[in-house]
C-alpha positions as CSV (number, residue, x, y, z in Angstrom):
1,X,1.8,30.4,-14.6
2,X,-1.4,30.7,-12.1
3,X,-4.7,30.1,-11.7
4,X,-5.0,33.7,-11.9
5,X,-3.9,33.9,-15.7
6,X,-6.1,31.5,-16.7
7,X,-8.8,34.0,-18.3
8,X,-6.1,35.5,-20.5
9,X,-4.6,32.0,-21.7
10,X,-7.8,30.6,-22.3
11,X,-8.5,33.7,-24.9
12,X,-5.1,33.9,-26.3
13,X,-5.1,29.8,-27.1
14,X,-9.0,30.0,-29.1
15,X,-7.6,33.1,-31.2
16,X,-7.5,31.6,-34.0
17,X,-4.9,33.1,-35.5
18,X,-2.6,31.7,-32.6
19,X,-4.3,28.0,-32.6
20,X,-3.7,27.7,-35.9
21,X,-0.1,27.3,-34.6
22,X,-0.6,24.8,-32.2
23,X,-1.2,20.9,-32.6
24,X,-3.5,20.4,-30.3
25,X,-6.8,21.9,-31.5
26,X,-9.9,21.6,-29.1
27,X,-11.1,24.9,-28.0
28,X,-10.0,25.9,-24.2
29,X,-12.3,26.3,-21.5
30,X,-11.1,28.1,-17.8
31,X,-12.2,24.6,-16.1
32,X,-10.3,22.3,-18.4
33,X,-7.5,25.6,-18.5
34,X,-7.3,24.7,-14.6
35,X,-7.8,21.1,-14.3
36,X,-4.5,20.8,-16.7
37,X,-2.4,23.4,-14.5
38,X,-3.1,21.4,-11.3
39,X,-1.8,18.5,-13.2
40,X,0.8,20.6,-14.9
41,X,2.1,21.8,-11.1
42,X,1.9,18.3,-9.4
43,X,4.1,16.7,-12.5
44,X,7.6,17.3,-11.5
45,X,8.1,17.1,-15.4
46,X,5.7,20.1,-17.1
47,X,7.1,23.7,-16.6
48,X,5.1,26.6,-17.2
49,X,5.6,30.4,-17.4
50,X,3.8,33.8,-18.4
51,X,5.5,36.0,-20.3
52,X,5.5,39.7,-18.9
53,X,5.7,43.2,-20.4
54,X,7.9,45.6,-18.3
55,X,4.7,46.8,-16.0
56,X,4.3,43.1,-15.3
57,X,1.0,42.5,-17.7
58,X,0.9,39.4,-19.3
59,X,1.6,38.9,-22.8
60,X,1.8,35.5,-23.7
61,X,3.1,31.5,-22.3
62,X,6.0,29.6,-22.5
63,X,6.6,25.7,-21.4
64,X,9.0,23.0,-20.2
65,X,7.6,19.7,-20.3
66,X,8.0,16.3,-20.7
67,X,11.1,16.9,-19.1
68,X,13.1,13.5,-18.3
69,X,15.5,14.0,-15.4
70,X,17.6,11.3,-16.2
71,X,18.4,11.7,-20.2
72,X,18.5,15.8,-19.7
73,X,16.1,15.6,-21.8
74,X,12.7,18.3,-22.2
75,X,10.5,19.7,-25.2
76,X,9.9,23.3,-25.5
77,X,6.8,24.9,-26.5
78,X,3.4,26.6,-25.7
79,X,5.6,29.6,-26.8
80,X,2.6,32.3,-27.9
81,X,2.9,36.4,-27.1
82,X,-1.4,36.6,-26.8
83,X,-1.2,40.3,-27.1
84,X,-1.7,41.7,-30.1
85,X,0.2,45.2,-29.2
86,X,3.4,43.5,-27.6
87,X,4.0,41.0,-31.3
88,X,7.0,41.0,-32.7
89,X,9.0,43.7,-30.1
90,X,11.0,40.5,-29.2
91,X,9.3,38.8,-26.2
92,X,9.2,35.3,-27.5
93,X,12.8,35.6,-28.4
94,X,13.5,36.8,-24.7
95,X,11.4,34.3,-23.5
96,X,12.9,31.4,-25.4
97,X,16.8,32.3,-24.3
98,X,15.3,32.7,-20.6
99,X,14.2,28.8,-20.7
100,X,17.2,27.6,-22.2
101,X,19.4,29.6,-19.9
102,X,17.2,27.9,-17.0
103,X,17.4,24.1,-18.6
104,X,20.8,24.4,-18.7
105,X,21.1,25.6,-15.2
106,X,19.0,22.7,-14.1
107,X,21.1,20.2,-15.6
108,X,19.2,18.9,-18.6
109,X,21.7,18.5,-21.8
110,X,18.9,19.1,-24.9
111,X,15.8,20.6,-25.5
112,X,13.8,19.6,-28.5
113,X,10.4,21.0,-30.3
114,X,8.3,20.4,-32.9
115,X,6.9,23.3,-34.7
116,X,4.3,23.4,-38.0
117,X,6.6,23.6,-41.5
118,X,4.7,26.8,-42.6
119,X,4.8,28.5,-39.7
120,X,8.0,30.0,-41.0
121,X,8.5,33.1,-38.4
122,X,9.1,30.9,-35.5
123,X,11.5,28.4,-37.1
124,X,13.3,31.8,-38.0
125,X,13.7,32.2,-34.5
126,X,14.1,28.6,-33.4
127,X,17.2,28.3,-35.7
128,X,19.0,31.9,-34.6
129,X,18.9,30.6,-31.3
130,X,20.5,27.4,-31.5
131,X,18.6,24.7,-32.8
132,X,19.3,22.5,-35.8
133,X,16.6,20.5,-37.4
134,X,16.7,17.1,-36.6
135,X,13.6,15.6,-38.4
136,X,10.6,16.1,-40.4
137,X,6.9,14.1,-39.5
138,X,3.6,14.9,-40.9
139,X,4.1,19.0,-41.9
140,X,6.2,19.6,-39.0
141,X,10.2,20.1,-38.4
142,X,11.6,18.7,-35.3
143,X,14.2,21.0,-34.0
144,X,17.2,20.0,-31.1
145,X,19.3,22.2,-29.4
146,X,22.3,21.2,-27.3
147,X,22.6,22.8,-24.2
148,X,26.4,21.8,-23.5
């Protein structure tokens, strides 16, 4: 992710219809969008991609973060496709087996999420990729997968 996506992440994250997904729910502006991927960049620990149709447009984000080096250890999330045409042709699914491919390349042993109990399509997907449930906390399922 760029500076130069930031107009279309800004838009895709106050659709309501995505944020209602999310946990975090302040609305996103292009300076706090920026101030956050600075930080994001510097961290060493907060990973952060676009997703990209074939002609290279962006269609949605995928993160990384939290990730602790030393436990192989990281939480996946920030998973959205923004674009209303490229939904449900399988671009979160590619881009979900693309990070874990890549966490298990740089060493890390688990990846864990948390994602919103009604929000039933991407616990579908969660769960035919690999991860179990490992907890439930305040209308959300916590999900592991084991990268070994």
């Amino acid at each position: 992710m760029e500076a130069r996506h930031t107009q279309a992440v800004v838009r895709w994250r106050n659709e309501p219809e995505i944020a209602r997904w999310f946990l975090t729910k302040h609305v996103f502006t292009a300076e706090g969008h920026l101030r956050w991927l600075e930080q994001a960049q510097q961290s060493g620990t907060d990973f952060n991609w676009v997703i990209e149709g074939p002609d290279g447009a962006p269609l949605g984000t995928i993160g990384l973060y939290d990730v602790d080096w030393q436990a192989g250890r990281a939480e996946i999330g920030r998973i959205l496709v923004g674009e209303m045409s490229a939904r449900g042709l399988g671009h979160a699914r590619q881009a979900v087996e693309a990070i874990l491919s890549a966490a298990r390349d740089a060493g890390l042993r688990e990846v864990h999420l948390v994602v919103k109990d009604e929000n039933i399509g991407a616990s579908k997907l969660y769960r035919s990729v690999g991860f179990t449930v490992s907890g439930h906390e305040d209308g959300s399922t916590l999900m592991a997968h084991d990268l070994n």
